[in-house]
C-alpha positions in Angstrom: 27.1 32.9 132.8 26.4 30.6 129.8 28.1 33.0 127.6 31.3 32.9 129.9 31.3 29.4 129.8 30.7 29.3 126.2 33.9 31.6 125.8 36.0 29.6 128.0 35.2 26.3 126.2 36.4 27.9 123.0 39.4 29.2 124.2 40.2 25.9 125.7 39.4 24.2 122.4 41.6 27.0 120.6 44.8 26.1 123.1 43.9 22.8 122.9 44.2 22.8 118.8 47.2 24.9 119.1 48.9 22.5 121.0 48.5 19.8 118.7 49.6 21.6 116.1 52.6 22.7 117.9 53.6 18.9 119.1 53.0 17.9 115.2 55.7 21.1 114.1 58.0 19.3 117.2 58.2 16.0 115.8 56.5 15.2 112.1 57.6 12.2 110.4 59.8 12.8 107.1 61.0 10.7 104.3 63.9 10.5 102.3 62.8 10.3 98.9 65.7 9.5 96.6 64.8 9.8 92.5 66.1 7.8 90.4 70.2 7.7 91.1 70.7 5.4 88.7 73.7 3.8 86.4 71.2 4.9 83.2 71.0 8.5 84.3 74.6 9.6 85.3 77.7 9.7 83.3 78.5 6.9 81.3 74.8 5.7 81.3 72.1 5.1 78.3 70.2 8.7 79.2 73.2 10.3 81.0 72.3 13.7 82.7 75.2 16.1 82.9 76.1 16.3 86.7 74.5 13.3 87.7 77.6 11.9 89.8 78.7 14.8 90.9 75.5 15.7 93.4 75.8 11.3 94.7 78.1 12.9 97.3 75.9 15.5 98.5 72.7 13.0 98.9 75.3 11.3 100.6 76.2 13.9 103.2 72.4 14.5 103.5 71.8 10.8 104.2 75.3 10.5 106.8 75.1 14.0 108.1 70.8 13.7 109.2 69.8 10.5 108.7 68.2 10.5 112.4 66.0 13.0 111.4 64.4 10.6 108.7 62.1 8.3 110.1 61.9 6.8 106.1 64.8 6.4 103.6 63.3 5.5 99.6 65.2 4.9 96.7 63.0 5.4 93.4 64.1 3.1 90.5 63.0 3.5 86.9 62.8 -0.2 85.6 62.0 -0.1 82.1 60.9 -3.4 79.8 62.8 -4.0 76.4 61.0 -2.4 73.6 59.4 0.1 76.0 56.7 2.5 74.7 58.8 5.6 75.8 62.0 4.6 74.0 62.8 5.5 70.1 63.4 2.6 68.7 59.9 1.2 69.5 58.3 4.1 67.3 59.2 3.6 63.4 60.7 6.9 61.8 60.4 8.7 65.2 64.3 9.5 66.4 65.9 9.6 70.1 64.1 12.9 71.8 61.4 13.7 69.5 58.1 13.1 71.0 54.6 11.5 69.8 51.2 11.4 70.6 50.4 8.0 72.4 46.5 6.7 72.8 45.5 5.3 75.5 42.2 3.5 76.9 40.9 5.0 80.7 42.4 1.9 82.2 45.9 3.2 81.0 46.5 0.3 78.2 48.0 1.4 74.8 45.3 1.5 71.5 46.5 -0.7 69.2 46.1 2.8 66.9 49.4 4.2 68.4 51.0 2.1 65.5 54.5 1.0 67.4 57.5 -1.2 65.7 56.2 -4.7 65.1 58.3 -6.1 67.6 56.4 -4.0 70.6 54.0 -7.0 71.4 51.6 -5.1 73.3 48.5 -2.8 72.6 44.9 -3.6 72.5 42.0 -2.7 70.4 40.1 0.9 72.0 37.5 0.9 68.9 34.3 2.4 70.8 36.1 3.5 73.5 37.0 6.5 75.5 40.3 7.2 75.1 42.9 9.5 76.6 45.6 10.9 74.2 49.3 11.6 76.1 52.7 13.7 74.6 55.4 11.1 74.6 59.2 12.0 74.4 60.8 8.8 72.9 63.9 8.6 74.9 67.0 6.1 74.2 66.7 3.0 75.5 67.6 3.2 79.1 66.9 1.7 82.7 66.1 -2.1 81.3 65.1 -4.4 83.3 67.6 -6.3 85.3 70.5 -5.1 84.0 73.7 -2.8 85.0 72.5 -0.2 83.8 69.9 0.0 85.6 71.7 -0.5 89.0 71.5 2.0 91.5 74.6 4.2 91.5 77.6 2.3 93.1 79.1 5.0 95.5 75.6 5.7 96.6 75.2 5.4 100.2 72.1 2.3 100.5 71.0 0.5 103.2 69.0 -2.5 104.2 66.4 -0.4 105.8 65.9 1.8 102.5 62.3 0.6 100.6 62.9 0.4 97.0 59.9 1.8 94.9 60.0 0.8 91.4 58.4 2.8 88.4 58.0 2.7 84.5 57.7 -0.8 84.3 54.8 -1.4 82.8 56.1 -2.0 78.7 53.1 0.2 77.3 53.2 3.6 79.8 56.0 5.7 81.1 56.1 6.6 85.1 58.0 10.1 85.4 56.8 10.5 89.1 57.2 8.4 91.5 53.6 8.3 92.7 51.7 8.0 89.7 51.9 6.8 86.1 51.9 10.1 83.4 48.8 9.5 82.8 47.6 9.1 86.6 45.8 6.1 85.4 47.7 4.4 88.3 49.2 4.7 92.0 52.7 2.7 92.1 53.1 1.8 95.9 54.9 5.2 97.2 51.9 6.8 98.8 50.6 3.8 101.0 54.0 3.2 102.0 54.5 6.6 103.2 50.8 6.3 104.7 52.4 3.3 106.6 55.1 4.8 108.1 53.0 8.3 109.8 55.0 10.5 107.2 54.0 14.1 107.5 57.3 15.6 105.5 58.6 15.0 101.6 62.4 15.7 100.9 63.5 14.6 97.2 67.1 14.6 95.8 68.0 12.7 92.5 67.7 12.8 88.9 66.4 14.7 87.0 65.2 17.9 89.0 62.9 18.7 85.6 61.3 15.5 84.8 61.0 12.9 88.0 62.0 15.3 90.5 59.8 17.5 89.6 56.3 15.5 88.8 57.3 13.6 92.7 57.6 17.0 94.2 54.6 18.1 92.4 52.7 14.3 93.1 53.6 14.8 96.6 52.2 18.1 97.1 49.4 18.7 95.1 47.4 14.9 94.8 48.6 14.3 98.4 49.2 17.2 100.8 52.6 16.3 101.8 55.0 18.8 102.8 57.2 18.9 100.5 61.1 20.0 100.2 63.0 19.6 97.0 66.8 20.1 98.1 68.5 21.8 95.1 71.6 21.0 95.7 70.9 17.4 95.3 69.6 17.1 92.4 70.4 18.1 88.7 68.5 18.6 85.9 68.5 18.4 82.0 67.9 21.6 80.3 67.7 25.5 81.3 64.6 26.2 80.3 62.5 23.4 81.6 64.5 23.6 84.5 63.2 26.9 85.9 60.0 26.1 84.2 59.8 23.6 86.8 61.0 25.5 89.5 58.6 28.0 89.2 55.8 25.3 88.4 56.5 23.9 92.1 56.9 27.2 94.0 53.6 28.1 92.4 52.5 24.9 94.1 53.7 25.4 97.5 56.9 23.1 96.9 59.4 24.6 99.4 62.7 24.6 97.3 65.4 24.7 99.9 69.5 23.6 100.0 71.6 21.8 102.2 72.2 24.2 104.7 68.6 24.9 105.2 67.5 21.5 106.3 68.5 22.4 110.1 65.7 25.2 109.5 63.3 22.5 107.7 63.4 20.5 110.5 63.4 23.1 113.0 59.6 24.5 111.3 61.0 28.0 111.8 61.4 29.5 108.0 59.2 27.1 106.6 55.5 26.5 107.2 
């Protein structure tokens, strides 16, 4: 008799977990994560990604086409000081797209050893401490502060309701995803707002599909446990090769990398689980 009853409880707790886990596949909370569609990152901008307008009407179609089925719209925005430690001209004989070793402290603050242009006030002294040592590529000045350029894309469809996360604005350390500094030293907000808001789902369009797409998809997935869609269609990235370096970097992660006409099946939980 005990041993019925022992069965029976377990196959009631077995339904019982079942059940949850179907009502979560019914109705999980997603957000919209937009990356970075910027003035700075589209044609006619300081860091101009080939393609860069042309997938705005695409997020766009997402956005009017599904927007019910986002219970959380973000817009990422790189927002860069003058004299920034990732741009060129702060580095002294280093030029646009070459990269450099950068030192850092384990509180993320530049080592005064890093040796920038005179006129990047910041760095402080690590002598005796541990330090952490990241690759920099020095890019053109771009995404300043309060300017234009900086704007989010005009014919971008933004609402009131969108939250705005801003990233890369600390003058001494660059912020590629939109989660974490590069050198995780730091969370920007993203994460707790999402924890805010219930959100069980990931889905990232924008700019650039192999540099902040890619380390938000990869953010998203792998420090947090989101699921996580990158829609390819909606984003557009830089160069070949690190393109489908990055592809393959968050497949091998258990990034699902979908397009537009697969979202009905995203949402739906029947191709991807």
């Amino acid at each position: 008799m005990y041993k019925t009853t022992a069965v029976a409880l377990l196959l009631a707790l077995i339904c019982f977990t079942s059940s949850l886990t179907q009502a979560r596949r019914i109705s999980p909370k997603r957000a919209l994560l937009m990356i970075d569609v910027q003035n700075c990152f589209v044609e006619g901008g300081t860091l101009a990604v080939s393609g860069g307008l042309g997938i705005v009407p695409t997020i766009n179609r997402i956005r009017n086409r599904y927007e019910q089925h986002f219970d959380l719209v973000v817009r990422t925005q790189d927002w860069h000081c003058p004299n920034h430690a990732s741009f060129a001209s702060a580095h002294v004989g280093y030029p646009v797209f070459s990269s450099r070793d950068l030192v850092y402290n384990t509180n993320g603050d530049l080592c005064t050893t890093s040796n920038l242009a005179p006129k990047a006030n910041y760095g402080v002294d690590c002598t005796g401490a541990q330090t952490v040592t990241l690759s920099q590529t020095l890019w053109p000045d771009h995404c300043v502060q309060n300017t234009t350029d900086a704007d989010f894309v005009g014919n971008l469809v933004k609402k009131s309701t969108d939250v705005v996360v801003q990233k890369g604005y600390k003058c001494d350390l660059d912020s590629y995803s939109a989660f974490f500094d590069n050198g995780h030293f730091h969370e920007t907000v993203l994460n707790n707002i999402l924890i805010a808001h219930d959100i069980d789902e990931v889905y990232l369009v924008g700019i650039a599909l192999d540099y902040c797409v890619y380390f938000s998809a990869s953010d998203s997935k792998s420090s947090y446990g989101y699921k996580t869609f990158v829609i390819q269609d909606a984003t557009v990235g830089i160069a070949a090769a690190t393109i489908d370096a990055a592809k393959a970097d968050m497949k091998a992660k258990g990034v699902h990398l979908i397009k537009m006409k697969d979202l009905p099946s995203a949402f739906n939980g029947d191709r991807f689980c």
